[in-house]
N, C-alpha and C positions, 0 to 999 in steps of 0.2 A: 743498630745497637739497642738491646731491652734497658733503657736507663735504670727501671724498676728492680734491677737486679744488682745495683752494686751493692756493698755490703761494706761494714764498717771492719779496719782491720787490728789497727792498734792505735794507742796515745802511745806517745814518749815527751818528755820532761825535761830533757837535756839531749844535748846535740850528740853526744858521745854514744847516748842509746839509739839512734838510727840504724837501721839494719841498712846495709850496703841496698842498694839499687839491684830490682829484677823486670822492673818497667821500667815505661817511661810512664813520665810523670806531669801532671798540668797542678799549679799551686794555684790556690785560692789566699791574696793577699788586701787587708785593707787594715782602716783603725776599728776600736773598738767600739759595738755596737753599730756596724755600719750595714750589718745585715746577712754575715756570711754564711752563717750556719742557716736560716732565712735562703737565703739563693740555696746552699746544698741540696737541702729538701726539697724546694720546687724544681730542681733539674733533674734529682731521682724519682719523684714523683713518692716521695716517702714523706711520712709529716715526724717523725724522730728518729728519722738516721743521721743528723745530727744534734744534739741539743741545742735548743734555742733558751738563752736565759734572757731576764728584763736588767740583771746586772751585766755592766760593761765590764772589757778585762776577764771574762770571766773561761773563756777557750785561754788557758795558761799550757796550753799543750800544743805538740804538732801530730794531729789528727790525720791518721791514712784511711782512706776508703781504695776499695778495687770495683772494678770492671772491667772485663775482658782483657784488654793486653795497657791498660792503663793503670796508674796510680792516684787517686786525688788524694791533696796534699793540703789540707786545711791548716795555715800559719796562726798561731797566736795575734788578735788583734793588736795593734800597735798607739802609744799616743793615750792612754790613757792614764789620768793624771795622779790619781788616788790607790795606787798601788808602792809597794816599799822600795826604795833606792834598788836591793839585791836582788827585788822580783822584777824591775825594772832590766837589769842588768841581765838576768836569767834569758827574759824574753829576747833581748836583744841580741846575745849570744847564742840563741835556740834558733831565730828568724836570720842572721846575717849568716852562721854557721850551716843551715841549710844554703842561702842563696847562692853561697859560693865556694859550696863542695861540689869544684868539678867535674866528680866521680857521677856523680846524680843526669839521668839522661830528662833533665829537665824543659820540655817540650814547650811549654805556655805558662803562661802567668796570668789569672784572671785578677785583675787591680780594680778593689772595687772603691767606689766614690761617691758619696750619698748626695745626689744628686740637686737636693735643697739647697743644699751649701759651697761658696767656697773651697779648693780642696786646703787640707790642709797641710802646713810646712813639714809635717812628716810625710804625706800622700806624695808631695813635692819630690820630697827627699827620694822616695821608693820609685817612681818615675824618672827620676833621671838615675837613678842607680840600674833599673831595666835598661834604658837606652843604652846607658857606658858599657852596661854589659853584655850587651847586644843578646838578651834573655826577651824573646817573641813575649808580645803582653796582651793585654784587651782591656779597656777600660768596660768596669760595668759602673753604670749610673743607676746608684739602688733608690728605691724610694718612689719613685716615677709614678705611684699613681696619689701620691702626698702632692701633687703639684697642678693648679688648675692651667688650663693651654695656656694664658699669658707668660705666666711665672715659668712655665719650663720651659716658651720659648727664648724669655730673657734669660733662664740659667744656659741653655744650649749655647746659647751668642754666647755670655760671659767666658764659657769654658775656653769659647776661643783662644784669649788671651791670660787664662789662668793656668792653662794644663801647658807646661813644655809640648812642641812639636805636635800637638792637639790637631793637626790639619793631615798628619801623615798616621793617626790613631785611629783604629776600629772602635769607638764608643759605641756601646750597646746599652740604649735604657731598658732597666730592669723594673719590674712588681714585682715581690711571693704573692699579692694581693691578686692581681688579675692577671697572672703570669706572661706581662707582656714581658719581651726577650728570649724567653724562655726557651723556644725554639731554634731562633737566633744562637743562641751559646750552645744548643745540643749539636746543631749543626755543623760548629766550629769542633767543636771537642771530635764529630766524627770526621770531618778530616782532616783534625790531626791522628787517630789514631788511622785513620784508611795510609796517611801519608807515614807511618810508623810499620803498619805491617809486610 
């Protein structure tokens, strides 16, 4: 799979403007500023097929990329605190409205967790909403080269007993920095799409 070749397809706004399903589909889900437009680019191998901004909140859209017989599905960051009641509401309605349009041949879910910290009660919340829904996930741990070996082996242990079902999880630590994972998650994305065609 040339990763270098997907290409960006549409924003939509509201859940009601999704074009019905022609792939399948792998979503990119986490909060905001946790790195995901960051990870997009270094898995395409692109430095602006997605926009990276320094403001959080700021993907207020659900973002389609293509390649080959897949869709990537880039979700509005989640959990961030300084946006309006309606816009809050919007997103929620945009991000749960996706996750559970049936219709959608929604193959993976990349859940991403900034790998410094604690996750947090909405990352909680999205985690166990994968599981009940029995929606295939992959934790990425972003951040990973923010952390010298002590600290990321005491975040590793921690996650143990921070992440729901953390022992039956594919955790993948990520950099955009020194593109460790990088491979790691190409690898996945190819066979699900090998297991798709």
């Amino acid at each position: 799979m040339n990763f270098s070749l997907a290409e960006f397809k549409a924003s939509y706004g509201t859940f009601k403007q999704l074009p019905p399903p022609d792939k399948i589909e792998i979503a990119f889900s986490g909060r905001s500023n946790v790195g995901k437009s960051s990870l997009i680019n270094r898995l395409f191998g692109r430095k602006n097929l997605a926009r990276v901004s320094a403001t959080p909140g700021k993907t207020a859209t659900i973002n389609f990329y293509s390649l080959g017989n897949i869709n990537f599905v880039d979700l509005p960051g989640y959990g961030y605190a300084k946006v309006a009641k309606s816009e809050k509401e919007r997103w929620n309605e945009l991000i749960g409205g996706y996750l559970d349009d049936v219709s959608r041949d929604l193959a993976l879910v990349f859940q991403l967790i900034d790998m410094r910290h604690s996750p947090s009660s909405d990352d909680i919340v999205m985690i166990n909403y994968l599981v009940e829904s029995e929606i295939p996930f992959v934790v990425v741990l972003t951040k990973a080269d923010k952390l010298n070996k002590t600290e990321r082996a005491n975040r590793l242990e921690a996650f143990k007993t921070e992440i729901p079902y953390y022992d039956q999880i594919t955790a993948v630590p990520f950099s955009a920095v020194t593109d460790e994972g990088v491979e790691r998650l190409r690898e996945i994305i190819e066979d699900v799409a090998d297991v798709e065609t």
